[in-house]
C-alpha positions in Angstrom: -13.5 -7.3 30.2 -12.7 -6.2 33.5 -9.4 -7.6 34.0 -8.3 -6.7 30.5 -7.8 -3.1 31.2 -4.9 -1.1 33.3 -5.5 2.6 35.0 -3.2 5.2 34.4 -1.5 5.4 37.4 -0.6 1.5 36.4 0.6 2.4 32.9 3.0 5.5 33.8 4.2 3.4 36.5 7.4 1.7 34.3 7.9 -1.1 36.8 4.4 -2.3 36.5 3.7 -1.5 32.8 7.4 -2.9 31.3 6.8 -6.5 32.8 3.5 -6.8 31.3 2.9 -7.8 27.6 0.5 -7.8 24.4 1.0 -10.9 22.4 -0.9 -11.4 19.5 -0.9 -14.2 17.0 -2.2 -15.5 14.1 -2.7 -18.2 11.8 0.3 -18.0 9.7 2.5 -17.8 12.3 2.8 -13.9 12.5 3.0 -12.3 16.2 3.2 -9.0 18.1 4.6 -9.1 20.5 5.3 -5.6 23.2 4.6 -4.6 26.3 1.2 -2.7 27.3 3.1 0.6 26.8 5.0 -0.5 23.7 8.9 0.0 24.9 10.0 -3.6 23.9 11.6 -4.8 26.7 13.1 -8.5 25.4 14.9 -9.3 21.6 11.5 -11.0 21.3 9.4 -8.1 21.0 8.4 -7.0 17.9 5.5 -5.1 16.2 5.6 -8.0 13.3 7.4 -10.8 13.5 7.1 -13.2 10.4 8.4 -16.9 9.7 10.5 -16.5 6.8 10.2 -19.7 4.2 13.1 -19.2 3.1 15.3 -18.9 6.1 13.1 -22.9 6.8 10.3 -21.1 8.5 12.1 -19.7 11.2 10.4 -16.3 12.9 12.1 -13.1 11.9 11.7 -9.2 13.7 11.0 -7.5 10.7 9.4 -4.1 12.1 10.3 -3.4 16.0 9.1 -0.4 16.9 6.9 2.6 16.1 6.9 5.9 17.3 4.2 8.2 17.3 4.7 11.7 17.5 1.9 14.7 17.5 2.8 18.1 16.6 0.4 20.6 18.8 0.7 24.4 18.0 4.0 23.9 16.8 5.2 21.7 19.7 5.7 18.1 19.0 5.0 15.5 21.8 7.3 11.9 21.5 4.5 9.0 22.5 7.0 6.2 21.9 9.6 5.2 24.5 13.0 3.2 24.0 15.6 2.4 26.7 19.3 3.3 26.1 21.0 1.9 29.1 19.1 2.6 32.4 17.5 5.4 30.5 14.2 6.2 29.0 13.9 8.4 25.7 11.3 9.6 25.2 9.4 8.8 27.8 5.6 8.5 26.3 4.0 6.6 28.1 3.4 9.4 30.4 0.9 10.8 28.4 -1.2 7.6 28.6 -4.4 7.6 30.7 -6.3 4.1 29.5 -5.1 0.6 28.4 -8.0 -2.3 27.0 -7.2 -5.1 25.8 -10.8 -6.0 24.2 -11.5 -6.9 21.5 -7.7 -5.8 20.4 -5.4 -3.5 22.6 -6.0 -0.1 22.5 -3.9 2.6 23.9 -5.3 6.2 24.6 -2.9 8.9 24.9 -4.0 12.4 26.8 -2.0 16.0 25.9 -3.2 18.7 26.9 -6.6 18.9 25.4 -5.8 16.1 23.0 -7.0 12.6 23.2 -5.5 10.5 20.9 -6.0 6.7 20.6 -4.4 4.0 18.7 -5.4 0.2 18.6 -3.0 -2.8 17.0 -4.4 -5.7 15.7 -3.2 -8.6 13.0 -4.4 -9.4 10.1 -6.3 -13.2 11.1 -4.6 -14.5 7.5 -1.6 -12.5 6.5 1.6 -11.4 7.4 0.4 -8.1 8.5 0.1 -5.6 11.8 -2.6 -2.7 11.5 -2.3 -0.1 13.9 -5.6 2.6 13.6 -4.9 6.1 15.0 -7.7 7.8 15.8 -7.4 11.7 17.0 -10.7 11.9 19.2 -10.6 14.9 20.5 -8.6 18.4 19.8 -9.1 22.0 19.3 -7.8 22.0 15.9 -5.8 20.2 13.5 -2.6 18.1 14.5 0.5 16.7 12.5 1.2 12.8 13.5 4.3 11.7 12.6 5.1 7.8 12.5 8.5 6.7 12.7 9.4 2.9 12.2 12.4 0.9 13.8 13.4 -2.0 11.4 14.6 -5.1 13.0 15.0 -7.4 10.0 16.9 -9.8 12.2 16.0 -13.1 13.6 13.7 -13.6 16.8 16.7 -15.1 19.3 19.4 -12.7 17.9 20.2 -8.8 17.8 21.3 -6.5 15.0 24.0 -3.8 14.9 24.8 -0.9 12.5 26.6 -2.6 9.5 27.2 -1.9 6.3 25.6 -4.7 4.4 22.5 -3.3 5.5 20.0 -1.5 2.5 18.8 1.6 3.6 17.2 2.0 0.5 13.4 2.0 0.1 11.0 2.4 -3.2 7.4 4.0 -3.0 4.6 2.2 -3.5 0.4 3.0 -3.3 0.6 5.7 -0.3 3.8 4.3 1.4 7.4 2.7 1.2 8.9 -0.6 0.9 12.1 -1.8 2.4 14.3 -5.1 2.3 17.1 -4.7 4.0 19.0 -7.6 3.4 19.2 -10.9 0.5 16.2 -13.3 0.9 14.0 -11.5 3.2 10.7 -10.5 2.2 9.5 -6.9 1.3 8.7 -4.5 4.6 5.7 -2.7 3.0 4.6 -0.2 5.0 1.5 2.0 4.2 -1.1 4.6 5.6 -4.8 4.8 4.6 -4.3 8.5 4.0 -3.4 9.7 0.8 -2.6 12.6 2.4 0.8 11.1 4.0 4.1 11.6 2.8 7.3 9.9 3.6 10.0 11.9 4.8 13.5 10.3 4.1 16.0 10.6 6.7 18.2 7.2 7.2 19.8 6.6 10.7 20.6 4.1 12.9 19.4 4.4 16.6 22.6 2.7 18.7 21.9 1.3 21.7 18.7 0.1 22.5 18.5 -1.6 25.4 16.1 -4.7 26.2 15.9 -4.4 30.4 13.9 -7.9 30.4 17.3 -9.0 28.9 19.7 -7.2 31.1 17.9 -7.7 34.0 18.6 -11.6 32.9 22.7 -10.8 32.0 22.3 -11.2 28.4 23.1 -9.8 25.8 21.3 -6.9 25.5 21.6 -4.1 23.6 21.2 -3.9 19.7 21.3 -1.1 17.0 17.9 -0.1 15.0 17.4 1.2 11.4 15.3 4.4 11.3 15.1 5.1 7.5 12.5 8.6 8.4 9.3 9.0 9.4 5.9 9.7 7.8 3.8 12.6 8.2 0.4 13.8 8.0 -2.4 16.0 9.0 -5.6 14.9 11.3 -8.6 16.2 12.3 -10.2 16.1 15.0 -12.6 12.8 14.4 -10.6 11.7 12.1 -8.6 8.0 12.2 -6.1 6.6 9.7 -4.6 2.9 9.7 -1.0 2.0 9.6 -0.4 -1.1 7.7 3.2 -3.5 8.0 3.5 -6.4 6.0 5.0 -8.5 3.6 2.5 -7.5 0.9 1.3 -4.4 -0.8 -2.1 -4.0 0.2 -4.8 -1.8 -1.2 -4.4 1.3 1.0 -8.0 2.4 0.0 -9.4 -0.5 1.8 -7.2 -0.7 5.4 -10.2 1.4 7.4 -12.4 -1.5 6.2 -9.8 -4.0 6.7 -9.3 -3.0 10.1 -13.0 -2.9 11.0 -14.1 -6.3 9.4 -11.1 -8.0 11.6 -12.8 -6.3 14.6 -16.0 -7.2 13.7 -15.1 -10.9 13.5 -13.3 -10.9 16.6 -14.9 -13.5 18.7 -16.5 -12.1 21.9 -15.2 -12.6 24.5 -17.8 -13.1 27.8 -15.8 -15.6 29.9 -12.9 -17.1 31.0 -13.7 -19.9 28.8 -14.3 -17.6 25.8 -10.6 -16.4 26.7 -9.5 -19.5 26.1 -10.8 -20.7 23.1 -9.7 -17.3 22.0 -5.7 -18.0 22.7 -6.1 -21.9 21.9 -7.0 -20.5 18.1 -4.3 -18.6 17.8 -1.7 -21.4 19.1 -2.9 -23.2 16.2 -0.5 -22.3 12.7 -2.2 -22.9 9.4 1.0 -22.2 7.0 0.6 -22.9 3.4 -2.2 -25.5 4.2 0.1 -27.2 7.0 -1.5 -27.1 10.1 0.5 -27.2 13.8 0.5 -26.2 17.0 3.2 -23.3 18.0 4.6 -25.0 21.9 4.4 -21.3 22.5 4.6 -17.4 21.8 7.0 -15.7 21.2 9.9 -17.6 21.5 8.8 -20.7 21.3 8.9 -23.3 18.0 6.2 -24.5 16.5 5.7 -28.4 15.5 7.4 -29.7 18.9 6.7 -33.4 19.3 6.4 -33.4 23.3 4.5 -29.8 23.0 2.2 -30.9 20.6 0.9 -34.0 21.7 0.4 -32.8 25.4 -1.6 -29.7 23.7 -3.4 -31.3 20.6 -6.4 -32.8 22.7 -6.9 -29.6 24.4 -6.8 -27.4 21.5 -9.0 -29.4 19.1 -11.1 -31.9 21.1 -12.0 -29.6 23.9 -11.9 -26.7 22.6 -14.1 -27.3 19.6 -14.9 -30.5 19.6 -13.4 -30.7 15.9 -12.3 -34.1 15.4 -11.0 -33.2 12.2 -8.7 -31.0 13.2 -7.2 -33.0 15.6 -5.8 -36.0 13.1 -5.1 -33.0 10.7 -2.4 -31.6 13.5 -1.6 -35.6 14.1 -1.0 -36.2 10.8 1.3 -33.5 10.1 3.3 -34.0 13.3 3.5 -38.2 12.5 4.8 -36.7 9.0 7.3 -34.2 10.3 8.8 -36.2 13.2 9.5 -39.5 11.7 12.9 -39.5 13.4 11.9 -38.9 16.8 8.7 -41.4 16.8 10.8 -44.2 15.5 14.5 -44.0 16.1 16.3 -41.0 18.1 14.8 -38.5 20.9 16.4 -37.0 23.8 12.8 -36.8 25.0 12.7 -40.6 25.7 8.9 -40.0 26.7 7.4 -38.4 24.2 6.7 -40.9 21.4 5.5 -42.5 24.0 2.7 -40.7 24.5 0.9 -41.1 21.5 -1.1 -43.6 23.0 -2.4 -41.6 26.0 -3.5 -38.8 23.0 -5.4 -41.4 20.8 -6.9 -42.7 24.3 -8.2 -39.2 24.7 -9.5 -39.5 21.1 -11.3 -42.7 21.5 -12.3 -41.3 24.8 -14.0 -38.1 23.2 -16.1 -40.2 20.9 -13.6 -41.3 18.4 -14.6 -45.0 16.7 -12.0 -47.0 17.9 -11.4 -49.4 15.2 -11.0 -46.5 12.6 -8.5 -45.0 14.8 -6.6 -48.3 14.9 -6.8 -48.7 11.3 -5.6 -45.2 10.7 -2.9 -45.1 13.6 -1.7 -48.6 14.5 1.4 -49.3 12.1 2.5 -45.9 14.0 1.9 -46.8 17.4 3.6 -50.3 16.3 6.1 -48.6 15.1 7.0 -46.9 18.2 7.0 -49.3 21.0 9.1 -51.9 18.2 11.3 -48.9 18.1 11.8 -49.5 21.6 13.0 -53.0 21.0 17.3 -53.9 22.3 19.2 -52.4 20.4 17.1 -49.9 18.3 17.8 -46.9 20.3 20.5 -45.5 22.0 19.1 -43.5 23.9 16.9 -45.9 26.1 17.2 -49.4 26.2 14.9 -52.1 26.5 15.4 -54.4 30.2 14.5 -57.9 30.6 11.9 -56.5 33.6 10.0 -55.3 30.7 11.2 -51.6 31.8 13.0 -48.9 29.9 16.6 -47.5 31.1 17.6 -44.4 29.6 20.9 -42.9 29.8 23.2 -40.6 27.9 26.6 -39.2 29.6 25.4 -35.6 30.2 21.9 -35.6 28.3 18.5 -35.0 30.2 16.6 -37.8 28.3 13.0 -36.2 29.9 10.8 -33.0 29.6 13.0 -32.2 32.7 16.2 -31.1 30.2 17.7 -27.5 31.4 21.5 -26.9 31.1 24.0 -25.3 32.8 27.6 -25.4 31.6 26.7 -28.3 29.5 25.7 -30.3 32.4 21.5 -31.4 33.0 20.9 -29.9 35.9 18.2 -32.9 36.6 19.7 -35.7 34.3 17.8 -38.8 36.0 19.7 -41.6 34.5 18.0 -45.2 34.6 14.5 -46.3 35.4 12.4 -42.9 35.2 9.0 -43.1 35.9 7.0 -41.6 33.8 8.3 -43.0 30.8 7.7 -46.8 32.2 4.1 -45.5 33.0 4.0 -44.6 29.3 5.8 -47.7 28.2 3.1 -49.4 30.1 0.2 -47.6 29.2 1.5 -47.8 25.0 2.5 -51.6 25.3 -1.7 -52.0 26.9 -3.2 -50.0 24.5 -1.2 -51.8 21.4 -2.0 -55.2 22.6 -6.1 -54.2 23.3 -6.1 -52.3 20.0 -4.0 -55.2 17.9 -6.4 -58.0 19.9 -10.1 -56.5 19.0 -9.3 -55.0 15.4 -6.5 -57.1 13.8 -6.3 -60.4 14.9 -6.0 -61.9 18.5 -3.2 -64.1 16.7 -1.0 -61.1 15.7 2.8 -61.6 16.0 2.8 -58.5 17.3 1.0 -59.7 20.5 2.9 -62.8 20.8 6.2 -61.1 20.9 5.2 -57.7 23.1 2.7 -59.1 25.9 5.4 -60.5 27.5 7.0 -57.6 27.6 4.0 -56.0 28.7 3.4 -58.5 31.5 6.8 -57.6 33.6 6.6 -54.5 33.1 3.3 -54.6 34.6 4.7 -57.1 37.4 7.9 -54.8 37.8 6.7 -51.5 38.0 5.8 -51.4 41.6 8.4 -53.1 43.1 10.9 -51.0 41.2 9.1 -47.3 42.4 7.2 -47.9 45.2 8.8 -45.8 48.0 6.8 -47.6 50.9 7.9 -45.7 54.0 7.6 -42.0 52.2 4.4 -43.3 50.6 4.8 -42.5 46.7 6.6 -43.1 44.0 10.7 -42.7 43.5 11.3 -40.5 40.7 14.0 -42.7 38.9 15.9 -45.8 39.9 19.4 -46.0 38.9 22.3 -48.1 39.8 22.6 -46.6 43.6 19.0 -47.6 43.8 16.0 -45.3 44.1 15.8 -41.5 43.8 13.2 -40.0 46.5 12.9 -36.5 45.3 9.0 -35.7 45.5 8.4 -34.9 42.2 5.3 -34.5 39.6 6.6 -37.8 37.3 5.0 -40.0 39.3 1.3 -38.4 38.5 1.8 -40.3 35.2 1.4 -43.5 37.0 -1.6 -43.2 38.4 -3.5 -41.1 36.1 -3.0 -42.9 32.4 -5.7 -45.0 31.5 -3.5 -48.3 32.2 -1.9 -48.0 35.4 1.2 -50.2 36.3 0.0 -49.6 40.4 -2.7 -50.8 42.7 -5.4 -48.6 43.8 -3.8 -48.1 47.7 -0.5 -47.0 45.9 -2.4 -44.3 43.8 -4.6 -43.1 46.7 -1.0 -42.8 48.6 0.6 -41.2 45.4 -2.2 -38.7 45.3 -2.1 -37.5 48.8 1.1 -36.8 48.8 1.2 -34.7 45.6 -1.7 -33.0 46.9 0.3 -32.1 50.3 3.8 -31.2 48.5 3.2 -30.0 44.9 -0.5 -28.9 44.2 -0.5 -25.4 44.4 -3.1 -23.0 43.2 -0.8 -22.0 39.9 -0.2 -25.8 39.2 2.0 -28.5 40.2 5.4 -27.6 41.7 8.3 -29.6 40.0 9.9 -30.4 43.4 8.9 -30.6 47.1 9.5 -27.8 49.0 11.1 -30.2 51.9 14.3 -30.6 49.5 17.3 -28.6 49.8 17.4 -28.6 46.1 14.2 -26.3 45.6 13.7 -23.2 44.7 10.5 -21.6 44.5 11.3 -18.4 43.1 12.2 -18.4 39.4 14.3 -15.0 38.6 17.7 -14.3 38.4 20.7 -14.7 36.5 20.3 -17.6 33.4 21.8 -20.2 35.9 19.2 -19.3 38.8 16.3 -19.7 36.3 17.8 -22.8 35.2 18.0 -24.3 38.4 14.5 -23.2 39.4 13.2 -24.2 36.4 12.6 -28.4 37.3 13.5 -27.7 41.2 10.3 -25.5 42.1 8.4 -23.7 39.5 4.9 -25.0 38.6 3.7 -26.9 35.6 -0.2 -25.6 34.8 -0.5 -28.6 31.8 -0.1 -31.2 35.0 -2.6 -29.5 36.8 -5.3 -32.2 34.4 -4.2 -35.0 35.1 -3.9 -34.4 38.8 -7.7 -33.1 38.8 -8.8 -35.9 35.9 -7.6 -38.0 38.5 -8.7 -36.4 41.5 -12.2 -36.5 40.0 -11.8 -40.7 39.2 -11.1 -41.2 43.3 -13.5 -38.5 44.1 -16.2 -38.1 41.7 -18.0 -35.0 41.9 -17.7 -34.2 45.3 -14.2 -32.6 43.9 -15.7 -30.4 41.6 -15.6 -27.6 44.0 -11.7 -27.7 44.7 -11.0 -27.9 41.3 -12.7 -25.4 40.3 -10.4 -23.4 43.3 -7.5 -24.6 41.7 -7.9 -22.7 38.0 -9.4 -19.7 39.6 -6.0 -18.2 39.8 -4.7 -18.8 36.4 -7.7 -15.9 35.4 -6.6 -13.5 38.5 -3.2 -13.6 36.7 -4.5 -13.2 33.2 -3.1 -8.9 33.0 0.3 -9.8 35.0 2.5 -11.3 32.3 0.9 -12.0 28.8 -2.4 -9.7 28.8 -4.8 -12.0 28.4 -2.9 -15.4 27.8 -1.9 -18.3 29.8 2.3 -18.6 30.9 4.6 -21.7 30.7 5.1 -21.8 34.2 4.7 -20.0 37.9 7.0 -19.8 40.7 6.7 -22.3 43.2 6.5 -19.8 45.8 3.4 -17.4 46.9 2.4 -15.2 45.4 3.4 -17.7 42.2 4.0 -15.2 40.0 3.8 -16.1 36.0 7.1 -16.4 34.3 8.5 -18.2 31.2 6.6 -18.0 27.8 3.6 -15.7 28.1 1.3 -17.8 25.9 1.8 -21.8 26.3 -0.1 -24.1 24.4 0.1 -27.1 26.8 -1.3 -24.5 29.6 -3.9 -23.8 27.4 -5.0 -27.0 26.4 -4.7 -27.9 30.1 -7.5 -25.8 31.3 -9.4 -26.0 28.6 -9.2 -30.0 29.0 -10.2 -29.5 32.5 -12.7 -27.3 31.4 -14.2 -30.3 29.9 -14.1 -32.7 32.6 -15.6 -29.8 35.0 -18.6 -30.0 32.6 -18.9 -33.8 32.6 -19.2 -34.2 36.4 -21.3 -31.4 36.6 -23.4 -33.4 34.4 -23.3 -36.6 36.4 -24.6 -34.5 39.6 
């Protein structure tokens, strides 16, 4: 597709090409992750990166870097490129003329009269990157020589020259294997050609600079074992696969390897089909336990807020697979038995079960059997809730939640700096009572039509239910400004304009009258709806900042005072659409057209955590986020609904 591809004068053009990256993903939880001209430019970046079981799943660099080299009449031409400082060696990408991303990134390489290609792609169900080289055109033969940078450290860390390290290797069918250190799996790496041979010559490249990193003041540079390079003859037609991976493979079958994977690459004709494509891949299918990864590459996977804001759009609207969706539940209820029923510093997020089996029911889900299958768990959590069961938040005779922990953000609004929240928002917050309320509604109705209308459990919580419902309003209702504070604490209300308050009026069981919401809306619509999302603060406040770049402590302070949020961009429109009806399919429509103008100027082809809050809103954060991709997929699905209804 059109906006999958880069031009050469783009790709030679370093401050262009190094700030935009491939990310690809599979189901085991394996990425690559580089950028279009592959000079990592972050500790993130990595031709494989692999969760290691026995390090408790955590994601480890096992192979950084590969450089291609072609020998030419006797002259040899570098193609990779590394930073050392503020300079580039070898500088590679200057022989690229063409970049496609479709159906797997492809690179093509001009010298001279040589055009040389090479495409990167991983396997759908192993822990393995195949890279096919493919010498199109030449006047005679050439020599390629591959040599591999071993990272065998984990994702968030860097690696130096020490001598713990095993620089060993052992041969194996038409390659080497490598483990550089105890408990790590096996580096296999191996060519298609049995023509290849492995020269050994062990050194360790010192130095390597990550700019992304320095540009950001951290740590930055890290050493890189280069234990030789491989080396073999092409002709011109000819193409051999590189394979990495924790496995020997069968090195007779990686041509067909790489072509089946290519050949059940979905298409790719849409947006839309972009989006089903990256929604896949954000879903992890390790050892037979599915979950959703908050977000590549640095992102965990298994979140509790993460996954339930992305599970509907993932499953439900992406593929209608019902299935799937209590699969992901399941395992998450499993995993984060703590969180959902006794400790969270995401006071919330429990919380919102209830809004995600609301969407269930909502899609077509029979109610009772969801009840029957989910209601000791959504008991569970609001009795969790109950004085003197968490510390965290407590339980108010208005029926509301307080939440407060000396220097602890107890919201999805939780950066740091110096050990201090930079948005704490101690006491009443808003969104979490319009969860509370919308989770103590949904129990009652639930317990009422499929238990019994005499359940203790109603008796003892509808009371609670009913101040909340009375206290709400009074407690957040900013009448002169026209919305909703964003917390109340003991100094009384906080009137930042902030996105919290969309909770309020777009859950299924809202705590405010219809005037309130109308108000709510317009005033989100005039101070955070933007074309990349929903800013996190208004503009108007001296606090904002709408550019998200910087030192650590600037992005920290941007990153809940400015930047947008695309995964509140469905509610808002969900919402929108409810006051509206289909009269507002048009602006919504306007406001997801930019999310695919931006889809080649961070992750090629994937949807970012967040955008500055500032035109020209450019992407920043994680380069692939689940929530942002459930987000327009789910409105995706509403689009369709009230196109229906016309």
């Amino acid at each position: 597709m059109a906006f999958l591809k880069f031009n050469k004068q783009e790709l030679v053009n370093l401050s262009y090409s190094l700030r935009r990256e491939i990310i690809l993903a599979n189901k085991t939880g394996a990425c690559c992750n580089t950028s279009i001209v592959t000079c990592n430019t972050r500790r993130y970046h990595g031709l494989l990166s692999v969760p290691v079981d026995a390090f408790g799943g955590n994601k480890y660099v096992l192979l950084s870097s590969l450089d291609e080299s072609l020998v030419i009449g006797g002259k040899q031409f570098n193609l990779g490129i590394h930073c050392y400082g503020d300079i580039y060696e070898p500088r590679g990408h200057k022989y690229i003329v063409d970049f496609g991303a479709d159906p797997v990134p492809e690179i093509v390489y001009k010298v001279g009269e040589v055009i040389f290609a090479k495409s990167i792609c991983l396997a759908p169900d192993k822990d393995q990157v195949l890279i096919r080289y493919e010498l199109r055109q030449a006047p005679g033969k050439v020599r390629l020589l591959l040599k591999p940078f071993l990272g065998y450290r984990d994702l968030h860390s860097l690696t130096h020259q020490n001598p713990q390290a095993r620089t060993d290797y052992r041969e194996i069918r038409q390659g080497v294997a490598f483990n550089m250190y105890p408990g790590f799996p096996d580096l296999n790496l191996q060519l298609s050609s049995a023509k290849a041979e492995f020269k050994y010559n062990p050194n360790w490249y010192i130095g390597i600079t990550y700019s992304d990193e320095m540009r950001r003041g951290f740590d930055c540079r890290e050493d890189l074992f280069v234990p030789g390079w491989f080396q073999c003859e092409m002709a011109p037609g000819e193409s051999i696969v590189f394979s990495a991976s924790v496995e020997e493979v069968a090195p007779r079958g990686l041509k067909a390897r790489f072509d089946k994977i290519l050949a059940e690459r979905p298409q790719v004709n849409s947006f839309h089909d972009q989006l089903l494509l990256r929604a896949d891949v954000l879903k992890r299918d390790r050892g037979g336990h599915k979950q959703i990864t908050a977000g590549f590459s640095w992102l965990y996977t298994g979140l509790l807020r993460e996954t339930l804001l992305a599970l509907p759009g993932l499953t439900l609207y992406a593929n209608g697979d019902g299935k799937e969706f209590e699969e992901i539940l399941d395992n998450l209820i499993a995993d984060e038995q703590e969180r959902l029923f006794s400790r969270t510093t995401q006071v919330e997020a429990p919380l919102m079960m209830a809004s995600v089996l609301q969407e269930y029911i909502a899609f077509g889900a029979d109610a009772r059997k969801v009840w029957k299958k989910y209601g000791e768990t959504v008991r569970g959590i609001v009795e969790s809730y109950g004085p003197g069961r968490r510390h965290e938040v407590s339980l108010q005779p208005n029926g509301l939640l307080w939440a407060q922990m000396d220097r602890t953000a107890l919201s999805w609004m939780n950066a740091y700096i110096n050990g201090y929240p930079v948005t704490e928002r101690a006491g009443y917050q808003v969104e979490t009572n319009a969860f509370w309320y919308n989770m103590l509604c949904f129990a009652i109705e639930m317990e009422r039509k499929y238990t019994s209308p005499r359940s203790p459990f109603i008796a003892q919580w509808s009371p609670v239910r009913d101040a909340a419902g009375e206290n709400f309003q009074p407690m957040f209702w900013y009448e002169r400004g026209g919305y909703l504070a964003d917390y109340v604490d003991n100094w009384g209300q906080n009137l930042d304009v902030r996105p919290n308050q969309l909770m309020a009026v777009s859950l299924p069981y809202s705590p405010v009258d219809d005037e309130v919401a109308s108000s709510v809306m317009a005033v989100i619509a005039k101070e955070l709806v933007t074309r990349r999302g929903i800013r996190t603060l208004s503009p108007r406040d001296v606090k904002y900042r709408g550019v998200y770049e910087g030192s650590q402590t600037d992005r920290d302070l941007a990153y809940h005072q400015g930047s947008t949020r695309t995964f509140l961009l469905k509610p808002y429109i969900e919402t929108a659409f409810k006051m509206n009806g289909a009269s507002f399919r048009g602006k919504a429509q306007w406001l997801c057209e930019g999310f695919y103008e931006d889809l080649g100027d961070h992750g090629v082809g994937a949807f970012s955590e967040l955008y500055d809050g500032d035109p020209p809103h450019q992407p920043h954060g994680a380069i692939s986020y689940a929530p942002s991709t459930a987000a327009l997929l789910g409105i995706d699905y509403i689009m369709d609904q009230y196109k229906e209804d016309e």
